[in-house]
PDB file with SEQRES, HELIX, SHEET and CRYST1 records, atoms N, CA, C and O in Angstrom:
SEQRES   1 A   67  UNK UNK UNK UNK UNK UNK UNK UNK UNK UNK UNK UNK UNK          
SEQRES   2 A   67  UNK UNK UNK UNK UNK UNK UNK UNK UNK UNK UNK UNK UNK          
SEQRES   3 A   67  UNK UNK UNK UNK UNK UNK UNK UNK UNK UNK UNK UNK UNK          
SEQRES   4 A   67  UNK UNK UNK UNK UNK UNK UNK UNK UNK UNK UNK UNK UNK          
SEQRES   5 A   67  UNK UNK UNK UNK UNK UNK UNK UNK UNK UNK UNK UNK UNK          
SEQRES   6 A   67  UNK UNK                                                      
HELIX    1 AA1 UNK A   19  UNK A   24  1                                   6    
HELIX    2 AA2 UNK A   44  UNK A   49  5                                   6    
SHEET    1 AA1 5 UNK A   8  UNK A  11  0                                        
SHEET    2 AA1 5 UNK A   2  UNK A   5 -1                                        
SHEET    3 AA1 5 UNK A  57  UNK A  62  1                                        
SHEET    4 AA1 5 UNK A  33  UNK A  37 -1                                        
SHEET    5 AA1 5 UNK A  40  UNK A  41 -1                                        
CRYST1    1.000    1.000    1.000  90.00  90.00  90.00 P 1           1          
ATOM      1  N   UNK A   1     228.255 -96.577  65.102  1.00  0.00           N  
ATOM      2  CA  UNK A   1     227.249 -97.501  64.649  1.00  0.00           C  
ATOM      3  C   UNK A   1     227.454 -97.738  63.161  1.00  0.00           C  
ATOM      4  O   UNK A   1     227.508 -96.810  62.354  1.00  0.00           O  
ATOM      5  N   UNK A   2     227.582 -99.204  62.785  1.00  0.00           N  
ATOM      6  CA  UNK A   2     227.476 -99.637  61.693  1.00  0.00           C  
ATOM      7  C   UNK A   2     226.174 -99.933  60.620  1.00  0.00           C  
ATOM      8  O   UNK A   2     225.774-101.090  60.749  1.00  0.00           O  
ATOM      9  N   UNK A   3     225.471 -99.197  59.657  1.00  0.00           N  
ATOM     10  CA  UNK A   3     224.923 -99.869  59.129  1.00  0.00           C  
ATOM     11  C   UNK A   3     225.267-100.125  57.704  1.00  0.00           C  
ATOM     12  O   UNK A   3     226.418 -99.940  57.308  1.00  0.00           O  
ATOM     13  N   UNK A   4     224.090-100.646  56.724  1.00  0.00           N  
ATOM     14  CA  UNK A   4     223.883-100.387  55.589  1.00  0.00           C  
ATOM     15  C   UNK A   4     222.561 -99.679  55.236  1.00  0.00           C  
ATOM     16  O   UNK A   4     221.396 -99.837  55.599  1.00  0.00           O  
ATOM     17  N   UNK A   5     223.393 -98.558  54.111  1.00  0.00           N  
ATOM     18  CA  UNK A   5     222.600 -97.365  53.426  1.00  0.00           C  
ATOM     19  C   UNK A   5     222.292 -97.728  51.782  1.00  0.00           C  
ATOM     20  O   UNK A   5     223.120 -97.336  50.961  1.00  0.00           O  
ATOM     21  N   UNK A   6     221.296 -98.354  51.395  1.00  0.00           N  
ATOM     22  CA  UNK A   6     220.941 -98.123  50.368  1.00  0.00           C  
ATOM     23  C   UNK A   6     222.078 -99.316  49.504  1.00  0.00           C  
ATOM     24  O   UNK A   6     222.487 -99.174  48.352  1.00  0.00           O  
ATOM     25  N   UNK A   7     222.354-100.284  50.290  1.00  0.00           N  
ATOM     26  CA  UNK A   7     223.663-101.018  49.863  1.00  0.00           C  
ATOM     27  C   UNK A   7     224.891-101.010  49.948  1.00  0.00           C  
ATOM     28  O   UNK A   7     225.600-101.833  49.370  1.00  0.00           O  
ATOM     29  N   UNK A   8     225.403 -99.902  50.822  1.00  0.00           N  
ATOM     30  CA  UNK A   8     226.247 -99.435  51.185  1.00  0.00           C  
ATOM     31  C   UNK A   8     226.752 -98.968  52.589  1.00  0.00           C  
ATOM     32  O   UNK A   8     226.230 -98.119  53.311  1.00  0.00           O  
ATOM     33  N   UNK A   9     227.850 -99.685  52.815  1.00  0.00           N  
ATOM     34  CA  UNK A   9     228.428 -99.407  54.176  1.00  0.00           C  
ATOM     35  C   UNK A   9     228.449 -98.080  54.956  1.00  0.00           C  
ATOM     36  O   UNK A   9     229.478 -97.446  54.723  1.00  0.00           O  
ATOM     37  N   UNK A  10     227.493 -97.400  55.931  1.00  0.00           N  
ATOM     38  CA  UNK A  10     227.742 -95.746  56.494  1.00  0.00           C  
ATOM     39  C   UNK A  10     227.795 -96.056  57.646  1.00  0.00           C  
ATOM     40  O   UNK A  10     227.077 -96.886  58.204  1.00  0.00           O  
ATOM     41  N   UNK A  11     228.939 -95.208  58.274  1.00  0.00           N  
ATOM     42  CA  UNK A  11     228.834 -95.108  59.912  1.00  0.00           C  
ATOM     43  C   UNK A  11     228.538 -93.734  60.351  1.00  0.00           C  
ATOM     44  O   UNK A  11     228.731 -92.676  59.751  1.00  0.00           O  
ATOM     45  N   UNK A  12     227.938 -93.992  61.729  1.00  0.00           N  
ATOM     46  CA  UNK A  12     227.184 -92.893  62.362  1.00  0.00           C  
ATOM     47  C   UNK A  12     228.153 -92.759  63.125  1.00  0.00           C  
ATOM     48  O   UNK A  12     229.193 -93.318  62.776  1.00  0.00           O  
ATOM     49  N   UNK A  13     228.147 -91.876  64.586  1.00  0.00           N  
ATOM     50  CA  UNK A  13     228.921 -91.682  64.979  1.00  0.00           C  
ATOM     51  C   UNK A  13     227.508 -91.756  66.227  1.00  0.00           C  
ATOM     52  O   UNK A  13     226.365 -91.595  65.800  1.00  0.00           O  
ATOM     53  N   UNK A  14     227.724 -91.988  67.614  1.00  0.00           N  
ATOM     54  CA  UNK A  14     226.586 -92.351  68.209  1.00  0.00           C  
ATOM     55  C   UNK A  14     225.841 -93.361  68.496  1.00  0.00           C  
ATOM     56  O   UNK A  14     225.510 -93.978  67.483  1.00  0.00           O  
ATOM     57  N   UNK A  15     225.386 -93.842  69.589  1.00  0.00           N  
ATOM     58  CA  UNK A  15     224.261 -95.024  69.536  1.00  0.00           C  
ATOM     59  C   UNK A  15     222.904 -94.502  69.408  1.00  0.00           C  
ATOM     60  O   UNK A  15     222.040 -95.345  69.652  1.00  0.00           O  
ATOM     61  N   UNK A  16     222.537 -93.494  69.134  1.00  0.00           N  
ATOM     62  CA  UNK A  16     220.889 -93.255  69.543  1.00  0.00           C  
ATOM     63  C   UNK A  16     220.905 -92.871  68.334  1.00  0.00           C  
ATOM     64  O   UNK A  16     221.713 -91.955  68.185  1.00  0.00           O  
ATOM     65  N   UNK A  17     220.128 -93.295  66.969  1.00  0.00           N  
ATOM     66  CA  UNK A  17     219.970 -92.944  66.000  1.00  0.00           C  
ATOM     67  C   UNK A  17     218.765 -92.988  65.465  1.00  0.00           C  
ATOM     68  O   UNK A  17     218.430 -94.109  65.082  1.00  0.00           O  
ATOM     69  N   UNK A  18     217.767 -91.867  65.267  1.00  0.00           N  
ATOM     70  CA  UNK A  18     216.307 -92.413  64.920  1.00  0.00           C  
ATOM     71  C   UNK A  18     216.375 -92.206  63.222  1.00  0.00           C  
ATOM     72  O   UNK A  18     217.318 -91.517  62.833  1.00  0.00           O  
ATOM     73  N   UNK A  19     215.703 -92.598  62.470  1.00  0.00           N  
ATOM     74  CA  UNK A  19     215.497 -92.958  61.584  1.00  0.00           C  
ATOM     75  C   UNK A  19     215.495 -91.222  60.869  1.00  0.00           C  
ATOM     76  O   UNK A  19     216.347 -90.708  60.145  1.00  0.00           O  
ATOM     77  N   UNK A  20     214.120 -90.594  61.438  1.00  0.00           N  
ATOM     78  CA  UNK A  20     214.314 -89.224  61.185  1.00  0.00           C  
ATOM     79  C   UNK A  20     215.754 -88.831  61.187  1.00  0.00           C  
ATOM     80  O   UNK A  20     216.106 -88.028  60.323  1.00  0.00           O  
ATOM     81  N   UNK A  21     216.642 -89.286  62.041  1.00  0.00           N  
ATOM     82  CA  UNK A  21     217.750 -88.018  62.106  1.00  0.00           C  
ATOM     83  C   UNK A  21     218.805 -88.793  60.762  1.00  0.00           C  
ATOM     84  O   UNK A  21     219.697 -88.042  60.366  1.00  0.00           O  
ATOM     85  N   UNK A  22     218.747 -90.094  60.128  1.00  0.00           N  
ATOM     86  CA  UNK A  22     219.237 -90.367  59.253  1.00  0.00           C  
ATOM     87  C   UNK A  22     219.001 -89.913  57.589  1.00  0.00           C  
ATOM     88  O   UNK A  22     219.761 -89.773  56.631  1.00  0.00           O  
ATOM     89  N   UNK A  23     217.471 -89.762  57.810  1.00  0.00           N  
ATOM     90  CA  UNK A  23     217.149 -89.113  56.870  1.00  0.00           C  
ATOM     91  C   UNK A  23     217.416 -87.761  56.188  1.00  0.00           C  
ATOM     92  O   UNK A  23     217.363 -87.437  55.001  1.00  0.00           O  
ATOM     93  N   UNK A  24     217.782 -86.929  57.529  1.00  0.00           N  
ATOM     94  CA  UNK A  24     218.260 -85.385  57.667  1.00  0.00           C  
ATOM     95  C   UNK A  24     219.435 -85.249  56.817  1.00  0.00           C  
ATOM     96  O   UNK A  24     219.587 -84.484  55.865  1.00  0.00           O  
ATOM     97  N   UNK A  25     220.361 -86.232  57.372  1.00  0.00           N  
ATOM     98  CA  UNK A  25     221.514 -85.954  56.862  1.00  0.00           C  
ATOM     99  C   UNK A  25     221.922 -86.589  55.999  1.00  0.00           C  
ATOM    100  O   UNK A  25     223.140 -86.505  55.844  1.00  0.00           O  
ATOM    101  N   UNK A  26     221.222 -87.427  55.122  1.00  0.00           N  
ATOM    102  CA  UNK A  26     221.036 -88.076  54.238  1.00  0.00           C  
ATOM    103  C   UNK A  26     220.989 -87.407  52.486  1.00  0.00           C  
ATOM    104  O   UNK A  26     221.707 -87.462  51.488  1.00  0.00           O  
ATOM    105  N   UNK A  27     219.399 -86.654  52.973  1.00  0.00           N  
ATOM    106  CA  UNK A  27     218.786 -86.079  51.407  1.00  0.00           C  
ATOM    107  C   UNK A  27     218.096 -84.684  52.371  1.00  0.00           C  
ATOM    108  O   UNK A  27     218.018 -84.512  53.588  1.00  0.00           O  
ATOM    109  N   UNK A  28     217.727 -83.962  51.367  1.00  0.00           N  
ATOM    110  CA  UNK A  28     217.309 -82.580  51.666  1.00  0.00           C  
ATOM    111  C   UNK A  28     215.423 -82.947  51.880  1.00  0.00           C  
ATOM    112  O   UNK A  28     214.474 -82.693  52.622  1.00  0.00           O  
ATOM    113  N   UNK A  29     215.719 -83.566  50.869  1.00  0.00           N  
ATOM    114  CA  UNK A  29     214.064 -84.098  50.643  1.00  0.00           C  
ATOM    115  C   UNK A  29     213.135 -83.682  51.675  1.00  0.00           C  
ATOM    116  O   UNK A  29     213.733 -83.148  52.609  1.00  0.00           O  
ATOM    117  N   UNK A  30     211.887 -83.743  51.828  1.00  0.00           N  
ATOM    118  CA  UNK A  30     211.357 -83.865  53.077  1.00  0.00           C  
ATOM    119  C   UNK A  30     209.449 -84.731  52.221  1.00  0.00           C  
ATOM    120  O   UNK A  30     208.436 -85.110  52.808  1.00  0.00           O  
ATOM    121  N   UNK A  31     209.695 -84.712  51.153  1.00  0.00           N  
ATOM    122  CA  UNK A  31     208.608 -85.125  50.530  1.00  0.00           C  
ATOM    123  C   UNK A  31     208.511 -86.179  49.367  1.00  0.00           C  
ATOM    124  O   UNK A  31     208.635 -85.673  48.252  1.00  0.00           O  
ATOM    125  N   UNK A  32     208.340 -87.367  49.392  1.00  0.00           N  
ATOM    126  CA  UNK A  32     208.353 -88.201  48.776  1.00  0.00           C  
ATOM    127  C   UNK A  32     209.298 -89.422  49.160  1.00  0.00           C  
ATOM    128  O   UNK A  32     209.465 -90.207  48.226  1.00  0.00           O  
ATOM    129  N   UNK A  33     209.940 -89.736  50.325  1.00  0.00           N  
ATOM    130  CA  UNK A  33     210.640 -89.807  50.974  1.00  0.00           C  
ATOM    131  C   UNK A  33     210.115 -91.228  51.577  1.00  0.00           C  
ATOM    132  O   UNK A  33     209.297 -91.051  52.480  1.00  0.00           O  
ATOM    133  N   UNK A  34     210.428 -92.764  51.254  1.00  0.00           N  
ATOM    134  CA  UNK A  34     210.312 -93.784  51.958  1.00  0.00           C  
ATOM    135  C   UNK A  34     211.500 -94.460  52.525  1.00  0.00           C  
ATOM    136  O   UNK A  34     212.549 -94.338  51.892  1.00  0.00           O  
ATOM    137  N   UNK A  35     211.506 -95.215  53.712  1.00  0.00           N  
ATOM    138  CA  UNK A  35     212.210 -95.948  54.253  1.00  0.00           C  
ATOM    139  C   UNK A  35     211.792 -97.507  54.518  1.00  0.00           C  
ATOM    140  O   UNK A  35     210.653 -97.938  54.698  1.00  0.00           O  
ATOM    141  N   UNK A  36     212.828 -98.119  54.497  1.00  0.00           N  
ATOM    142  CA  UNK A  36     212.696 -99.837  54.943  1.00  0.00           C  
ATOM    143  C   UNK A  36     213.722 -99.982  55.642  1.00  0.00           C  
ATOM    144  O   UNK A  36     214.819 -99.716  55.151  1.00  0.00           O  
ATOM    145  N   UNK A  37     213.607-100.425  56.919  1.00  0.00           N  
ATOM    146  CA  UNK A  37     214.546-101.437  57.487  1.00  0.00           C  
ATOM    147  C   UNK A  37     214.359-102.534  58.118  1.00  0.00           C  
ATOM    148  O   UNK A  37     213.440-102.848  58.874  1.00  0.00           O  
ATOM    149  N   UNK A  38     215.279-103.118  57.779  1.00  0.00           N  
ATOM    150  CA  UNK A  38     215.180-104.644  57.630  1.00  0.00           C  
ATOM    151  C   UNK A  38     214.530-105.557  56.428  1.00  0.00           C  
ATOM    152  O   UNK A  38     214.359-106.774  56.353  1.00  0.00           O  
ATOM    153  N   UNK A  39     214.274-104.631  55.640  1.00  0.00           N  
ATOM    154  CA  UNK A  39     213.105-104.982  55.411  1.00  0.00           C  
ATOM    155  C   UNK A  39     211.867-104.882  55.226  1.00  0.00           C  
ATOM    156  O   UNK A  39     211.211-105.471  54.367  1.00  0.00           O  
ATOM    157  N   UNK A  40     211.337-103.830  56.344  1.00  0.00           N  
ATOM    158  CA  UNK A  40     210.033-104.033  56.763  1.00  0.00           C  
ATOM    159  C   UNK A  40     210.071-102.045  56.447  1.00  0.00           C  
ATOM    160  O   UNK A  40     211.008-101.360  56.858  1.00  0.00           O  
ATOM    161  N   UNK A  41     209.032-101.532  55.775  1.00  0.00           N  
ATOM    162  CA  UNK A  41     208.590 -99.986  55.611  1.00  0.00           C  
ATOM    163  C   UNK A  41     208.454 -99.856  56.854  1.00  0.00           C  
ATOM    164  O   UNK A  41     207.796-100.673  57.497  1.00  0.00           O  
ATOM    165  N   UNK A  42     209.161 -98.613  57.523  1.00  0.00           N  
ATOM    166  CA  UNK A  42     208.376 -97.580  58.612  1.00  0.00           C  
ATOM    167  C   UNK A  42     207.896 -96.425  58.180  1.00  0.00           C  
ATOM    168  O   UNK A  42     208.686 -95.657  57.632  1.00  0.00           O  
ATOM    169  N   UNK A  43     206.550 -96.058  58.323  1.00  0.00           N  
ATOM    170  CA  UNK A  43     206.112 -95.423  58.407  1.00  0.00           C  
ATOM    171  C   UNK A  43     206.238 -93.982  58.819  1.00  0.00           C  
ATOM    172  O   UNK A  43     206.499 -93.901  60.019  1.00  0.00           O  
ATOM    173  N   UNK A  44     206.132 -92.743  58.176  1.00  0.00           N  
ATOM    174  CA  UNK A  44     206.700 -91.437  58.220  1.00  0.00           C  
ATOM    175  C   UNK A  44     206.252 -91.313  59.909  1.00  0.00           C  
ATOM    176  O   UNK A  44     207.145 -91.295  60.756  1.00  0.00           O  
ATOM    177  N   UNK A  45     205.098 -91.247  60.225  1.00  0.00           N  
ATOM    178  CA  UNK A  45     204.766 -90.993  61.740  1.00  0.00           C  
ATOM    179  C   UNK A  45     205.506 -91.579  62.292  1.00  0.00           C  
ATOM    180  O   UNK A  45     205.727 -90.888  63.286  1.00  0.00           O  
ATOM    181  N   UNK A  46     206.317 -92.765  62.376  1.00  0.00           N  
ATOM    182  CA  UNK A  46     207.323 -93.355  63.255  1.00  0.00           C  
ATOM    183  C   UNK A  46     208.548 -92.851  63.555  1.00  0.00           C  
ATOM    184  O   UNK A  46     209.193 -92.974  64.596  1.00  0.00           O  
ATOM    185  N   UNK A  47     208.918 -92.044  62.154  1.00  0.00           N  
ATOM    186  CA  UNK A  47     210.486 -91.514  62.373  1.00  0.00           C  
ATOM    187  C   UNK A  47     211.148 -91.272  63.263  1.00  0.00           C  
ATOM    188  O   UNK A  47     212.230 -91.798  63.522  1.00  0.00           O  
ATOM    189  N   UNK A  48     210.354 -90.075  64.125  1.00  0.00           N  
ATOM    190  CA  UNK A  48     210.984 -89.249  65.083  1.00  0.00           C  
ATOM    191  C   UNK A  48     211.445 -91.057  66.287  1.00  0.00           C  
ATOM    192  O   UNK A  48     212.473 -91.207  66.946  1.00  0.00           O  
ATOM    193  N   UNK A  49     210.757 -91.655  66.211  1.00  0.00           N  
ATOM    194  CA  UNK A  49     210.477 -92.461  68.086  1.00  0.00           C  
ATOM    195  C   UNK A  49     211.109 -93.992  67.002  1.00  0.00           C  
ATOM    196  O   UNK A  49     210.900 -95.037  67.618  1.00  0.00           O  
ATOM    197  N   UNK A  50     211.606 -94.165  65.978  1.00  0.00           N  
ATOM    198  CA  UNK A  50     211.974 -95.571  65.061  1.00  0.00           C  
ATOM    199  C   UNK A  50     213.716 -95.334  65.588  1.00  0.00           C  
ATOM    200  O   UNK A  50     214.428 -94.472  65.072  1.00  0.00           O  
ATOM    201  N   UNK A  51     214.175 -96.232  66.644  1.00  0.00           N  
ATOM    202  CA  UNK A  51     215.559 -95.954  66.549  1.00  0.00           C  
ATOM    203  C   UNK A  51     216.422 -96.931  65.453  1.00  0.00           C  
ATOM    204  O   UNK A  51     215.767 -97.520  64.593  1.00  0.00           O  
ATOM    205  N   UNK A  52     217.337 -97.033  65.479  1.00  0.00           N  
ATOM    206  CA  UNK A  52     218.292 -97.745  64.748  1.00  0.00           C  
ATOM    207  C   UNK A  52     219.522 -98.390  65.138  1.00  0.00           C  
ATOM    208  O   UNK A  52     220.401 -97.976  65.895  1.00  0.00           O  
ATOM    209  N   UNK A  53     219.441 -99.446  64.511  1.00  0.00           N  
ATOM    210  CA  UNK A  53     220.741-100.090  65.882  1.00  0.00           C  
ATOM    211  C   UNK A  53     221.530-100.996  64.934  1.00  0.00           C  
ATOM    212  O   UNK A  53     221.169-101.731  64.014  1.00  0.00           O  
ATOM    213  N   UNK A  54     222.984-100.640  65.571  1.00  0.00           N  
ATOM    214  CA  UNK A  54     224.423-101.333  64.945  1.00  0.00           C  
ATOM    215  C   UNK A  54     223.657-102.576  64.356  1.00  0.00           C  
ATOM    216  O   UNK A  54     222.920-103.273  65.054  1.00  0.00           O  
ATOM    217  N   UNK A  55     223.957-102.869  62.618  1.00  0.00           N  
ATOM    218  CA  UNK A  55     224.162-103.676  61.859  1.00  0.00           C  
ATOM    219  C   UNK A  55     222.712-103.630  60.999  1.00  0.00           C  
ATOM    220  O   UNK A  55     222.501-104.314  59.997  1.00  0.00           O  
ATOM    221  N   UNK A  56     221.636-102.563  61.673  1.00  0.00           N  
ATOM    222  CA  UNK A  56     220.487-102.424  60.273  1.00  0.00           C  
ATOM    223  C   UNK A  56     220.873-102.431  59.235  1.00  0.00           C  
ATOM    224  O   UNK A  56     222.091-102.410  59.053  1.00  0.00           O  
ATOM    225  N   UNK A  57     219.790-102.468  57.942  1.00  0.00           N  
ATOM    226  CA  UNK A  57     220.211-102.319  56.806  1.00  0.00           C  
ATOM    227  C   UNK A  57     218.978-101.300  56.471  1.00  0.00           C  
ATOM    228  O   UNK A  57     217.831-101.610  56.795  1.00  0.00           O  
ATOM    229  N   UNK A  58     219.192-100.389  55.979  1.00  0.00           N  
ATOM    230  CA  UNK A  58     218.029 -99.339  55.727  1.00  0.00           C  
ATOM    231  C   UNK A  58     218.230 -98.481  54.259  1.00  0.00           C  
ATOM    232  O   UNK A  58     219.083 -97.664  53.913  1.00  0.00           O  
ATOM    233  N   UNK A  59     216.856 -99.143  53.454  1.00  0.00           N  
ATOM    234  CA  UNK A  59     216.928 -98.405  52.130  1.00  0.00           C  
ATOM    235  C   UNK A  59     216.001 -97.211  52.318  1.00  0.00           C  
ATOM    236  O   UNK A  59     214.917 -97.314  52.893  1.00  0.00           O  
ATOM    237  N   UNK A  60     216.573 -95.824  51.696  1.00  0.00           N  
ATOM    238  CA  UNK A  60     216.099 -94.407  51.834  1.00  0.00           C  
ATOM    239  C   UNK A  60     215.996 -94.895  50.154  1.00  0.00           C  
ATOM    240  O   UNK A  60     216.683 -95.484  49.320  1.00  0.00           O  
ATOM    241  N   UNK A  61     214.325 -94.064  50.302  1.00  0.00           N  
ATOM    242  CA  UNK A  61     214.145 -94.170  48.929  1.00  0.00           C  
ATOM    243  C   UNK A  61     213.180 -92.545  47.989  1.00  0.00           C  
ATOM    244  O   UNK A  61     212.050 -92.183  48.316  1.00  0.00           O  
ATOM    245  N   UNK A  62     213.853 -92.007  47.095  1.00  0.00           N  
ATOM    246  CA  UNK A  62     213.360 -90.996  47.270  1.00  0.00           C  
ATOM    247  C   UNK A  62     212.347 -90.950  45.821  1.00  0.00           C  
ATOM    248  O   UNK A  62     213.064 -91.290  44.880  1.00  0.00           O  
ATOM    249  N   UNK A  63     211.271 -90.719  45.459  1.00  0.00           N  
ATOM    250  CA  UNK A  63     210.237 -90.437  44.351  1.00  0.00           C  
ATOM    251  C   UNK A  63     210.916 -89.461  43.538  1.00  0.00           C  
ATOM    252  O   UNK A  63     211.493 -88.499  44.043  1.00  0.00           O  
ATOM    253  N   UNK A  64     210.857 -89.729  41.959  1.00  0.00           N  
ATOM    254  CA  UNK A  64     211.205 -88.212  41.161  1.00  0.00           C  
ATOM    255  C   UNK A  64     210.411 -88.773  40.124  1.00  0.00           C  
ATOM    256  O   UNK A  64     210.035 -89.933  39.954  1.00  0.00           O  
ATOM    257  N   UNK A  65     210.167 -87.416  39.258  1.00  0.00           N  
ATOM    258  CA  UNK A  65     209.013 -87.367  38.261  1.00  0.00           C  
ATOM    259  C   UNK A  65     210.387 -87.107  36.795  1.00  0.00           C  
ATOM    260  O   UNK A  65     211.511 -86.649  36.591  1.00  0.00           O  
ATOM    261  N   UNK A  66     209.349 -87.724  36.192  1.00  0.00           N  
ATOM    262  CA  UNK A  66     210.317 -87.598  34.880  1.00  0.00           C  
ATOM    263  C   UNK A  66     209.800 -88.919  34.109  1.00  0.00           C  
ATOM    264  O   UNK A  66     208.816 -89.469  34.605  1.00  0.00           O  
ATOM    265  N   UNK A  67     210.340 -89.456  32.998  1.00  0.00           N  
ATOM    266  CA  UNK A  67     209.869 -90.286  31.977  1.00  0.00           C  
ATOM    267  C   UNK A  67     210.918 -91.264  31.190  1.00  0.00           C  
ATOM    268  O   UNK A  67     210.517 -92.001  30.288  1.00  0.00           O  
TER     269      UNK A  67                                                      
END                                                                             
C-alpha cells in the first residue's frame, strides 16, 4: 500500500491498515498525537476501526512544548 506521510511517499506492506497501527510505527508518542486524512481529522476513538487505503494522504501530527 501506497500512501503519503506527512508529505512524503511510505509504503506499508499489507492491505488492512488502521490508522492506529500507522501511528505505532510511526512515533512512540501516545499523547498529543493528531491525525488527518484526506484531509479530514479522525478522531483518537476512531483509530483502532479508521482503515486506510492505497493512495491516502495522512498528516501525523505530534504537539511539543517549548518557545
Amino acid at each position: 500500500m501506497r500512501l503519503t506521510v506527512n508529505g512524503r511517499e511510505h509504503v506499508e506492506s499489507g492491505e488492512m491498515l488502521s490508522v492506529a497501527a500507522l501511528v505505532a510505527r510511526l512515533t512512540e508518542a501516545r499523547r498529543g498525537v493528531a491525525v488527518a486524512v484526506n484531509g479530514a481529522v479522525v478522531p483518537r476513538s476512531t483509530w483502532e476501526t479508521s482503515r486506510l487505503a492505497d493512495g491516502d494522504a495522512v498528516e501525523v501530527l505530534t504537539a511539543t512544548q517549548g518557545g
